[in-house]
N, C-alpha and C positions, 0 to 999 in steps of 0.2 A: 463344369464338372468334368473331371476326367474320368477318361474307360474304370482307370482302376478303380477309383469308385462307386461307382454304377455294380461292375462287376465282381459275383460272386468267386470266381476262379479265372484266375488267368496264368496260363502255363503255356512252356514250350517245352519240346524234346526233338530229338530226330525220329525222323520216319524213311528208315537206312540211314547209311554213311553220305548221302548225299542232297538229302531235303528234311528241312524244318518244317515241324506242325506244330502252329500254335493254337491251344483253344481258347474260347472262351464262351465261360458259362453264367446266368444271369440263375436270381432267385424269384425274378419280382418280374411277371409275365409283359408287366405295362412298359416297363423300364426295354426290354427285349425285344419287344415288338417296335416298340418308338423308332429303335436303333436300328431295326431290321427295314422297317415300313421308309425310315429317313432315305435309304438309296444312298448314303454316305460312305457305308462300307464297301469300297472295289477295288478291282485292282489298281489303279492309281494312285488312293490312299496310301493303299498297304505298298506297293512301291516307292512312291514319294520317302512314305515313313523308314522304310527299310534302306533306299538307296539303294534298289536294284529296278531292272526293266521290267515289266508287266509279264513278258511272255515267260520269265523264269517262276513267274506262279502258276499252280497248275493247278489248285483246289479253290475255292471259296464259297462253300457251301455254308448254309443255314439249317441248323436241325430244331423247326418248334416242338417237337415232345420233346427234347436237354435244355431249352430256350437257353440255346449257345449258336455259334458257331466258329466253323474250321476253315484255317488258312495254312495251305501248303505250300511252301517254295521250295527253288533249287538255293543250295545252301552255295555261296561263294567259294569256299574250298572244302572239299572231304572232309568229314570227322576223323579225327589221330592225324591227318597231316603236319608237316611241320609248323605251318601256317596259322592252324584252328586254335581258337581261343577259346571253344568251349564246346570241349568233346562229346558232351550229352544232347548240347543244345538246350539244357535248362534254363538259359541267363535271357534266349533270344525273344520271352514276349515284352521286354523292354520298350524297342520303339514306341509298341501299341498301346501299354500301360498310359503313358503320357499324354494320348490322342485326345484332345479338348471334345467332347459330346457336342456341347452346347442344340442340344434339340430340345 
């Protein structure tokens, strides 16, 4: 199964012109926890997945009252640069949508 199935919301946005927050939120506490309790979610993951280094993340927090949690990184180029392919950062919880569960 993948994340995005499991999960109830999964988004990204910027958090400033220079780091992406993605969340993501469960409905179904069992499913949440499984995923929390597995220790699969870390920076490694999220780097591997992203194709940036560990230390350019700087959040990965778990919240059980939203049974979600938040991933912060530094974003590879500023938002509005000439560079940036996606100025809001809406597009970026991709990588993680696809992430295989299997727990």
């Amino acid at each position: 199964m993948k994340l995005y199935d499991a999960a109830a919301v999964l988004r990204s946005k910027n958090s400033g012109p220079f780091e992406i927050t993605v969340d993501v939120l469960f409905t179904d506490p069992t499913m949440y926890y499984r995923i929390k309790n597995s220790g699969r979610i870390d920076k490694a993951l999220v780097a591997r997945l992203y194709d940036i280094e560990q230390d350019r993340i700087t959040h990965l927090v778990f919240f059980d009252q939203a049974l979600g949690f938040k991933i912060t990184f530094a974003r590879k180029v500023s938002s509005g640069t000439s560079l940036d392919r996606d100025v809001y950062g809406a597009q970026q919880y991709a990588p993680l949508m696809e992430w295989e569960i299997d727990i």
